[in-house]
C-alpha positions in Angstrom: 24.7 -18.7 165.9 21.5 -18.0 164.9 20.0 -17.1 168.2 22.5 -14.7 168.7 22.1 -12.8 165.5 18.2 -12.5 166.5 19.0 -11.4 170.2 21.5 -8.7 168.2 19.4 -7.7 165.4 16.4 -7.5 168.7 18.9 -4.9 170.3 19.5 -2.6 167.4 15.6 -2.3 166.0 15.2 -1.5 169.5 17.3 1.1 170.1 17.7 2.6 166.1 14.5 2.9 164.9 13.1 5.6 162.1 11.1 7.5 162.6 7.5 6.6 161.6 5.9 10.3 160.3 6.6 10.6 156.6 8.1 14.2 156.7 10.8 13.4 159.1 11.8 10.7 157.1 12.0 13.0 154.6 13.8 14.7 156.8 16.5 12.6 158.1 17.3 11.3 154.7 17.9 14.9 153.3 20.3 15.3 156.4 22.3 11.9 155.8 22.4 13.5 152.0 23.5 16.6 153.1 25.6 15.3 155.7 27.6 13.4 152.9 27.9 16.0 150.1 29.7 18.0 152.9 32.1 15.3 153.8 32.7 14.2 150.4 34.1 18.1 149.6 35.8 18.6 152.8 37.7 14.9 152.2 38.2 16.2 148.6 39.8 19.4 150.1 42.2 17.8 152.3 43.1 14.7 149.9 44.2 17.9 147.6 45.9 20.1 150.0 48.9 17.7 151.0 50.2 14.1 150.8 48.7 10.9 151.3 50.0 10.1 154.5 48.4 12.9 156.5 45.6 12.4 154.1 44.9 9.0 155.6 46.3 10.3 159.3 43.0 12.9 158.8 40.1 10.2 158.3 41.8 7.6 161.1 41.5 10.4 163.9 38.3 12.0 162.6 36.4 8.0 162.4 38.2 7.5 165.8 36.5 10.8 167.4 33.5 10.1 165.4 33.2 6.8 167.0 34.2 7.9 170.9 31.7 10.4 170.5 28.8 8.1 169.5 29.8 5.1 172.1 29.9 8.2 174.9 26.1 8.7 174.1 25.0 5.5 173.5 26.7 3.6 176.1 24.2 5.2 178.8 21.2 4.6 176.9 21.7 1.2 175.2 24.6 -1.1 176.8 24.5 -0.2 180.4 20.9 0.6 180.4 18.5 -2.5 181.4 15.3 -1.5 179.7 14.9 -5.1 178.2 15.6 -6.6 181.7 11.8 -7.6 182.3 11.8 -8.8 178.8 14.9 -10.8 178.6 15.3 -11.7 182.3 13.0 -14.4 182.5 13.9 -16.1 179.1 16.1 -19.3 178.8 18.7 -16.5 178.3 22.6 -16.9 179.9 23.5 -13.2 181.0 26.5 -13.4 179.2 24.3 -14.2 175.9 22.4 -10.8 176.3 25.5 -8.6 177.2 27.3 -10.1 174.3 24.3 -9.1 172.4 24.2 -5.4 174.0 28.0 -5.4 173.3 28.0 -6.0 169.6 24.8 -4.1 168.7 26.4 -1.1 171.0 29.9 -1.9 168.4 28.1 -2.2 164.9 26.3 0.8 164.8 29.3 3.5 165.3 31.5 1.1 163.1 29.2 1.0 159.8 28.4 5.0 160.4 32.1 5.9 160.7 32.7 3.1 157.4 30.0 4.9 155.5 31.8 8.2 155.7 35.0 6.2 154.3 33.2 6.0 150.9 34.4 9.0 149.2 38.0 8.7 150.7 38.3 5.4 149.3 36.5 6.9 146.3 39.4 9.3 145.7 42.4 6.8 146.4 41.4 4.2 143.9 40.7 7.0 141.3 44.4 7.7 142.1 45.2 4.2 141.6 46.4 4.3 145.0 44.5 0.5 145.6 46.8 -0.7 148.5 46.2 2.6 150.8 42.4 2.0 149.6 42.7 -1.9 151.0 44.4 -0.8 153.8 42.4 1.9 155.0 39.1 -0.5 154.1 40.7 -3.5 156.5 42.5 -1.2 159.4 39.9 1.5 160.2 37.4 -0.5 161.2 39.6 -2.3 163.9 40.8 0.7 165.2 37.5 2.1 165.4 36.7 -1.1 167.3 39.5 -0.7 169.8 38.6 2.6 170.6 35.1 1.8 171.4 36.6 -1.2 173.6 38.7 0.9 175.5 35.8 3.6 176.0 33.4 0.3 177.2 36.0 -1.2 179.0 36.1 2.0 181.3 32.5 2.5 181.5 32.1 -1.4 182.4 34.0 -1.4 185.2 32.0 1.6 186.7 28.9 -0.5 185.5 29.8 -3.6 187.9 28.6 -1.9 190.5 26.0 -0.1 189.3 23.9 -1.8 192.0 25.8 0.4 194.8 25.1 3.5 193.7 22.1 5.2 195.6 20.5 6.5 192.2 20.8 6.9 188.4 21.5 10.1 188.4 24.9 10.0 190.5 25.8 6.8 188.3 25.5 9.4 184.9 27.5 11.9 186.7 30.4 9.7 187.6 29.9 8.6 184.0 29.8 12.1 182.6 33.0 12.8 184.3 34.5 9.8 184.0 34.2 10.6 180.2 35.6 14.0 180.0 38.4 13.0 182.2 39.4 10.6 179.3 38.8 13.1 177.0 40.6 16.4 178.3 43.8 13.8 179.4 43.7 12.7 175.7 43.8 16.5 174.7 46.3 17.9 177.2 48.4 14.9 176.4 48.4 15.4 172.7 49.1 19.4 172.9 51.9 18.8 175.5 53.8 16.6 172.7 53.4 19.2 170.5 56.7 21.0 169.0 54.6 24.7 168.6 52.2 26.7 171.1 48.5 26.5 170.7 48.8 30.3 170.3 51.2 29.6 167.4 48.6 27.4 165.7 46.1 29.8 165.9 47.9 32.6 165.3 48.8 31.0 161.9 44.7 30.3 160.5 44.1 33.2 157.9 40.4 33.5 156.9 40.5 36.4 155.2 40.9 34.3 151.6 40.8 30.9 150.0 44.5 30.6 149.8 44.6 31.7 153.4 42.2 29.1 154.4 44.1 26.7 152.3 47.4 27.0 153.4 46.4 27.3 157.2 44.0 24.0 157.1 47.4 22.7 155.4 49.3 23.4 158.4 47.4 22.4 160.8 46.8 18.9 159.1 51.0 18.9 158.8 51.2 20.1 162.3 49.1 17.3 163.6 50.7 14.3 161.9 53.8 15.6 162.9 52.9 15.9 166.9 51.5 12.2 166.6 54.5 11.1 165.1 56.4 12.5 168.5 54.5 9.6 170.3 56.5 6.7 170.0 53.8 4.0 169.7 51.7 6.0 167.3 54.4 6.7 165.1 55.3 2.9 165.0 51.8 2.0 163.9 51.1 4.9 161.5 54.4 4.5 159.6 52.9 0.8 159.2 49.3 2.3 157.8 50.6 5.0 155.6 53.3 2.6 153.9 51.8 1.9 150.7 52.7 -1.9 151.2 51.5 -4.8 153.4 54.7 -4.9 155.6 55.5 -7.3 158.5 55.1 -4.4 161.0 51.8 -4.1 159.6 50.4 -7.3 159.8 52.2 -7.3 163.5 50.3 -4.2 164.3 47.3 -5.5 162.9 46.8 -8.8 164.9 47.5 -7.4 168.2 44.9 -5.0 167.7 42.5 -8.0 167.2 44.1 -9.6 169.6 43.6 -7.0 172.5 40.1 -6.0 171.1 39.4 -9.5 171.8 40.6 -9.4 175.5 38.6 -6.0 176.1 35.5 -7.5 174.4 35.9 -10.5 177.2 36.5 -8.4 179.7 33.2 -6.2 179.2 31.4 -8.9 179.2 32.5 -10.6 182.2 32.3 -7.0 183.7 28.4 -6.5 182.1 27.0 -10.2 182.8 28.4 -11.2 186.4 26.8 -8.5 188.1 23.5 -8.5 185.7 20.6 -9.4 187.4 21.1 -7.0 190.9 22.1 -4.2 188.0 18.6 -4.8 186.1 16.3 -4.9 189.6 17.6 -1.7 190.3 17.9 -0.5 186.6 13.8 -1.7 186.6 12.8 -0.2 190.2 9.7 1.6 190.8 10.5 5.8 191.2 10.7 6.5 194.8 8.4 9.5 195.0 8.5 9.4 198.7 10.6 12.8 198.9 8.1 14.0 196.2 6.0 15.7 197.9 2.6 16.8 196.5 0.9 20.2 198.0 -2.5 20.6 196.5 -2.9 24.5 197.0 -5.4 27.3 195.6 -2.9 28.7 193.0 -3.0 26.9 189.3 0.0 27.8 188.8 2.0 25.3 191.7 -0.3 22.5 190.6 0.9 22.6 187.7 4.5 23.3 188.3 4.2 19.9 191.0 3.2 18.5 188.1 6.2 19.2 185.7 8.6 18.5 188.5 6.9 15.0 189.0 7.1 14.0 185.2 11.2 15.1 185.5 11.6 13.0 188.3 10.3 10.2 187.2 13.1 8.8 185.3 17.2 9.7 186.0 17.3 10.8 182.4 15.1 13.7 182.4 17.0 14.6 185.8 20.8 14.3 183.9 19.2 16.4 181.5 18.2 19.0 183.8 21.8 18.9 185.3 23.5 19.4 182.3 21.2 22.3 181.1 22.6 24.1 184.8 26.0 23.4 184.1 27.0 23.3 180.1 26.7 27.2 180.3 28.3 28.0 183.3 31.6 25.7 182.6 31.5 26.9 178.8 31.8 30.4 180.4 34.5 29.1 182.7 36.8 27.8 180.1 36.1 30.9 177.4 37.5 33.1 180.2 40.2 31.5 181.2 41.4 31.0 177.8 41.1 34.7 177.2 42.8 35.4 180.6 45.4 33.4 179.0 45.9 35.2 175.9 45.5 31.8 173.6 43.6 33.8 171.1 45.3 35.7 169.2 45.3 40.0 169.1 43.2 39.9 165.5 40.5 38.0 166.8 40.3 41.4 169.1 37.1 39.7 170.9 37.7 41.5 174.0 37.0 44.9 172.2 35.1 47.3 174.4 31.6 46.9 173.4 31.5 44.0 171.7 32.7 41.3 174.0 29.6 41.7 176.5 27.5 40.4 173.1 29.8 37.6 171.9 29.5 36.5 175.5 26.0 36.6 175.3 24.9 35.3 172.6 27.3 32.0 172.9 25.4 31.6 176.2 22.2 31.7 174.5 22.6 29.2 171.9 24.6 27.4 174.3 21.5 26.8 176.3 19.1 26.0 173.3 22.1 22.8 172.5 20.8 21.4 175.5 17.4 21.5 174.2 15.1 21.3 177.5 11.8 22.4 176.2 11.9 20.7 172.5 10.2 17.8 173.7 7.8 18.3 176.7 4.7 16.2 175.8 6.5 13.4 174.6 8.7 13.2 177.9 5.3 12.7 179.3 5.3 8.8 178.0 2.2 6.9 179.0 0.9 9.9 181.2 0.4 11.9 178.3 -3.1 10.1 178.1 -4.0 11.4 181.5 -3.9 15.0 179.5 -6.8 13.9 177.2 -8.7 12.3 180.0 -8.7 14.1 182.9 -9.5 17.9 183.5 -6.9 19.4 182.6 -6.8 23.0 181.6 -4.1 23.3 178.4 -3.1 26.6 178.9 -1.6 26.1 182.1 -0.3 22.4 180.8 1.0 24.4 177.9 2.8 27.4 180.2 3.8 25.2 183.1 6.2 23.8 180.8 7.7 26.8 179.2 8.3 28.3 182.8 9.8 25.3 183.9 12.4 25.0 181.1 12.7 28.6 181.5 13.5 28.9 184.9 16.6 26.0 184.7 17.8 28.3 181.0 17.9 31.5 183.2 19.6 30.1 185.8 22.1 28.9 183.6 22.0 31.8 181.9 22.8 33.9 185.6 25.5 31.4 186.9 27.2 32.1 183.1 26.9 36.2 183.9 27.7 35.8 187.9 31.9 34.1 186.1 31.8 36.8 183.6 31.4 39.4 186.5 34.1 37.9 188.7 36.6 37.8 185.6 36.1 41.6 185.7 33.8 42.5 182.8 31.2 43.7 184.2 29.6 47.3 182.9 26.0 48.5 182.7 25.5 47.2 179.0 26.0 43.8 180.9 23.3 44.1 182.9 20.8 45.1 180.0 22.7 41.5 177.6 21.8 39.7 180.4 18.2 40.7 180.7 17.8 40.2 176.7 19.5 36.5 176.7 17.0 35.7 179.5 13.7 37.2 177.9 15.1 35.2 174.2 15.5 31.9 176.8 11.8 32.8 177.3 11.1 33.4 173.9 12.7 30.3 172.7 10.8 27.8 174.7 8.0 29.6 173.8 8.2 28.5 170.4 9.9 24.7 170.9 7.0 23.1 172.4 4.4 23.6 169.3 5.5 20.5 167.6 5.6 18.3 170.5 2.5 19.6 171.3 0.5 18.6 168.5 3.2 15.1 167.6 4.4 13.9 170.9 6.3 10.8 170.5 4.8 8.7 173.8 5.2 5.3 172.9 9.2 4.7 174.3 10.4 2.1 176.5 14.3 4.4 176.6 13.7 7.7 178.3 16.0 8.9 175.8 14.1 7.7 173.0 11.7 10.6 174.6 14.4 13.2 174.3 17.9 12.9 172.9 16.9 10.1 170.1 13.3 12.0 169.4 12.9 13.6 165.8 10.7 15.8 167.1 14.0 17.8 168.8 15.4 18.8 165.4 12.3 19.8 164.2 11.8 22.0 167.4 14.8 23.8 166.7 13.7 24.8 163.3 10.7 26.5 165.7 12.7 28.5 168.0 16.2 29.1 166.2 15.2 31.4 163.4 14.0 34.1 165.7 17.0 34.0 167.9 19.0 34.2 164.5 16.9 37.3 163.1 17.5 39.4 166.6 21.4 38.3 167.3 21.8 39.5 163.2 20.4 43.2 164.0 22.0 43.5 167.3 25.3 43.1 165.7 23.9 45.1 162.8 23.5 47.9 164.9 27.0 47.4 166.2 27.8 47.2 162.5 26.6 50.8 161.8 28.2 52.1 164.6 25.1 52.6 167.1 25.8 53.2 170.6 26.2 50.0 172.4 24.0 50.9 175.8 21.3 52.3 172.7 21.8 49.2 170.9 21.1 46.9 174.0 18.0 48.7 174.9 16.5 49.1 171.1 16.9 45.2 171.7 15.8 44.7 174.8 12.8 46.6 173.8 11.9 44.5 170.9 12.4 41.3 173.0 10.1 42.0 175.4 7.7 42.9 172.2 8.2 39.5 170.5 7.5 38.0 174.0 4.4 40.2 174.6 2.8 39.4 171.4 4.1 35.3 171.9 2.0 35.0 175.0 -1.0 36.8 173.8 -1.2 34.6 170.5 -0.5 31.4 172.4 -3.2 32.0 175.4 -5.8 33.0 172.4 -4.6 29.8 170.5 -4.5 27.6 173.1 
């Protein structure tokens, strides 16, 4: 039992580590803080607003999407990644031992983060002396958590047993990617078709305009919610056992055949993880082909260097995936907006579509669309162990430095041209358009200018995960706080200037013109610096 503590507790310091500088410690903790406090007031907000029984409905789906969403990202990286293949591979190790360890380090994490944020709603039941809803909501979330994250794994596993047969990495994280979606638009259009009202309806019914109007429509929506679940018959039977505030037969029915079905997807993942293990860690472990990487030495800097960028992305699937979903988040983000629009689903007083406007809410929802998908926030530390090679051999930094930004430019405006091509086709098309989309693409290059700096001087090189380089880097938070600000400061006096009743096509060039300014004086800083 021991053994197989140490092989878990090995699996978690390896893949949830802090991080070592002392300021983003600082950093991180004043986030979980702050992270908290809000939680704390919006649980206190909903315990107040209604009964106890949609009370308790409210933190069982929010845990339960709070743990999907963290087993979605961290089953790629951790479980069905075999970065400790090498390591583990040739120790007197069973496979099933070290995919029972992946299994439960890839369970524990999500399960104690989605029981932390129980605190305060536990907090607020036994101060209402409510301690059986408090005992029952300490001993049932965690197992429904649990079988959530099974039935996620359980999916992904069975794709995983043949991850051998798939040609690369980057096709087995697409089938993943949509694989997951799938699950999760099915859950959606599932859920909204048992409901009693329109999605218009709800909408329609959220007033912002006031506290009372916020309160009564958050009120509604929490009602209309635990009534829609309560229109699907298996739910129903298992919440009116959870919000009962006694231990009922039902209950403790309920209860054990969750266990007992975690257990038998638990097995199952396993079996599905293990039997195929050592083909899926020789491939997981291969060498980059870089034979279709071909290397043209030429005269101009510039494609050197650009070869060079394109070799470091192609040198783990990751970085690739990453790439792909900075091309499509955009474009499908556009795709859906539209269509919902086309649809009428928002309602007449949102009046987005207004003439003159809409072109810059479009816009600017591209923009910071592309910055979620942060490309160019950590650079130098995707580098890894060739990062040395930038102290050692002649390289010139300026072009090192610029290479990059172009790079992670190029994929934003592409993005950012695929988004505009669906806007056009959807019929909105004017001249303003043409002038928004040259200003999201000049702030795309102004962002990146800026998101670098810190990886630049703190690259975080010494990972064995790729996404340890990017996704899990601290480094990509503080990046943000780089580039953000100034793509805050221009979208506020563009809509300013909306605000005061400025002519849109004058409004679009004043900040066009100031774009192209800010990226003018950027470049010249940054060569001089550099």
């Amino acid at each position: 039992m021991k053994e197989k503590l140490q092989l878990t507790r090995f699996f978690i310091s390896s893949f949830y580590k802090m991080p070592k500088q002392t300021m983003l410690q600082a950093v991180l903790i004043i986030a979980v803080f702050y992270m908290f406090l809000q939680l704390t007031v919006v649980n206190a907000f909903v315990y107040f607003l209604g009964d106890t029984e949609v009370f308790l409905f409210y933190n069982v789906t929010i845990s339960s999407i709070l743990v999907f969403a963290l087993v979605c990202y961290l089953s790629t990286s951790q479980i069905f990644a075999y970065y400790e293949f090498k390591v583990l591979a040739a120790l007197p190790l069973t496979y099933k031992e070290i995919s029972r360890a992946k299994v439960l380090s890839s369970l524990w994490v999500p399960i104690i983060l989605s029981m932390a944020i129980q605190v305060p709603t536990i907090g607020f039941l036994i101060v209402d002396l409510k301690f059986m809803e408090a005992f029952k909501l300490f001993i049932f979330l965690p197992i429904v958590n649990g079988l959530t994250a099974l039935l996620l794994l359980f999916i992904l596993s069975c794709i995983n047993r043949y991850y051998y047969r798939f040609k690369n990495k980057v096709a087995y994280l697409l089938v993943n990617i949509v694989v997951i979606l799938m699950l999760a638009i099915i859950s959606i259009v599932y859920f909204a078709g048992k409901s009693s009202i329109a999605l218009s309806k709800v909408i329609s019914e959220i007033d912002l305009n006031s506290i009372e109007g916020l309160k009564n429509s958050l009120q509604f929506i929490m009602g209309h919610m635990f009534e829609t679940a309560n229109m699907i018959p298996v739910i129903k039977w298992i919440l009116d056992a959870f919000v009962s505030n006694e231990i009922t037969v039902q209950f403790i029915i309920i209860y054990i055949s969750i266990l007992v079905i975690g257990f038998l997807l638990y097995s199952f993942i396993i079996e599905n993880i293990s039997v195929n293990y050592f083909k899926n860690g020789l491939l997981g472990n291969n060498k980059v082909n870089m034979k279709n990487s071909k290397v043209n030495i030429s005269k101009n800097q510039w494609s050197n260097y650009l070869q060079r960028e394109i070799w470091i992305i192609k040198s783990e699937a990751y970085f690739k995936m990453q790439i792909g979903l900075g091309l499509l988040l955009p474009p499908v983000f556009s795709l859906v907006m539209l269509l919902l629009i086309q649809n009428e689903v928002f309602p007449n007083y949102f009046n987005i579509t207004k003439e003159g406007v809409f072109d810059k809410y479009f816009s600017y929802s591209i923009l910071f669309l592309c910055c979620i998908n942060n490309i160019s926030g950590t650079p130098y530390s995707r580098e890894g162990k060739y990062h040395y090679l930038l102290k050692s051999a002649p390289f010139d930094e300026k072009y090192v430095y610029f290479s990059k930004v172009i790079f992670s430019s190029i994929i934003g405006i592409i993005a950012v041209l695929t988004s505009f091509m669906i806007f056009a086709l959807f019929g909105y098309w004017e001249m303003e358009t043409a002038v928004m989309l040259l200003i999201t693409s000049c702030l795309v290059v102004c962002y990146n200018l800026l998101t670098p700096l810190y990886d630049m001087k703190n690259p975080s090189i010494e990972w064995e995960n790729p996404s340890a380089a990017i996704k899990s880097n601290p480094n990509v938070l503080v990046s943000l706080l780089y580039g953000l600000p100034l793509l805050i400061v221009v979208t506020s006096i563009h809509f300013g200037l909306v605000w005061f009743s400025v002519h849109p096509m004058m409004g679009a060039i004043i900040i066009l013109m100031i774009v192209i300014a800010i990226n003018s004086v950027l470049i010249n800083r940054l060569k001089y610096n550099l």
